[in-house]
C-alpha positions as CSV (number, residue, x, y, z in Angstrom):
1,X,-32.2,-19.4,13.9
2,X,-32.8,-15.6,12.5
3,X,-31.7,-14.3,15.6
4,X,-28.4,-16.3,16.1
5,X,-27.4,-15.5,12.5
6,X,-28.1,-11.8,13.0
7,X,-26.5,-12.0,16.2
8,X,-23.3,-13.3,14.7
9,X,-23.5,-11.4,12.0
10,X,-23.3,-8.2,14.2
11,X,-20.5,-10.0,15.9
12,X,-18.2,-10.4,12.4
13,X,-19.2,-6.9,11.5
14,X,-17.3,-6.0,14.5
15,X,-14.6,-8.4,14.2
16,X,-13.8,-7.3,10.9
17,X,-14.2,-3.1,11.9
18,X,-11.6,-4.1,14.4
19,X,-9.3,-5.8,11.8
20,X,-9.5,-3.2,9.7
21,X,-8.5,-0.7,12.1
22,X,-5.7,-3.1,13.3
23,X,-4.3,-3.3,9.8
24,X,-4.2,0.2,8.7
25,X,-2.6,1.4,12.2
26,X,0.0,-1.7,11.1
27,X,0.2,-0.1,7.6
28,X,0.7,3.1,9.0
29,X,3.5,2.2,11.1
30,X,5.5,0.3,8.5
31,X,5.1,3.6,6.3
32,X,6.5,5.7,8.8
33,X,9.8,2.7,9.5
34,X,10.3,2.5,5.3
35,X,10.3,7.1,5.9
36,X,12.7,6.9,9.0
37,X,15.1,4.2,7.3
38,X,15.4,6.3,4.3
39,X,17.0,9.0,6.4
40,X,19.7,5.9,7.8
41,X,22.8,5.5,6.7
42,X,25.3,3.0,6.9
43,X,28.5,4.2,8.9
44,X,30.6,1.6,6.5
45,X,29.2,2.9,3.1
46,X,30.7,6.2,4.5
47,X,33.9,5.0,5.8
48,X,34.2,3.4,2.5
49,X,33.2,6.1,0.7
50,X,36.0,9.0,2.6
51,X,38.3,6.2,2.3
52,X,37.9,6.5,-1.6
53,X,37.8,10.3,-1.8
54,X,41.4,10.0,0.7
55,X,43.1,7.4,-2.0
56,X,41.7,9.0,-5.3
57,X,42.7,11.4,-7.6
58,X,39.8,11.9,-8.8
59,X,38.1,12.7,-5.4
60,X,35.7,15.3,-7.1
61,X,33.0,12.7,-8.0
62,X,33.4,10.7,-4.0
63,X,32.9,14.3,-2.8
64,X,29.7,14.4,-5.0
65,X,28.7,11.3,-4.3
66,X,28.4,12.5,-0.3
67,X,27.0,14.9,-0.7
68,X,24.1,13.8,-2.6
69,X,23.6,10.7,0.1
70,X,24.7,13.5,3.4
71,X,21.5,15.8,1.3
72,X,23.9,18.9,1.5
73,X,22.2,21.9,0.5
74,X,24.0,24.2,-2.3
75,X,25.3,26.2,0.1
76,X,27.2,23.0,1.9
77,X,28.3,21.3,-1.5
78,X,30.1,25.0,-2.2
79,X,32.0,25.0,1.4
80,X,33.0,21.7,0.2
């Protein structure tokens, strides 16, 4: 009976090494998707947005609003 439960024991070990390797290559992954999706942006939030800065008077703060979510260096929000 030793044997068997050493035996299976060994066997869980391994089951559970695997697992763990399993879920941190899955954790991984999702960590890089949340990364990559934070540089995505939604074509109608813009088309919104240059729709606002086209109608408003007040277009300065659309313009800043862009730029921020575009991430426009100085340089860019100037040419603006």
């Amino acid at each position: 009976h030793l044997k068997i439960a050493k035996e299976e024991c060994i066997k869980a070990t391994g089951d559970a090494s695997k697992l763990r390797k399993a879920l941190h290559h899955a954790l991984q992954k999702s960590s890089d998707m949340m990364v990559e999706s934070e540089k995505l942006l939604d074509k109608r939030i813009v088309s919104d947005l240059f729709i606002a800065y086209l109608e408003r008077e007040q277009a300065e703060e659309v313009l800043d609003l862009l730029s921020r979510m575009l991430g426009f260096t100085e340089q860019q929000k100037r040419r603006m």
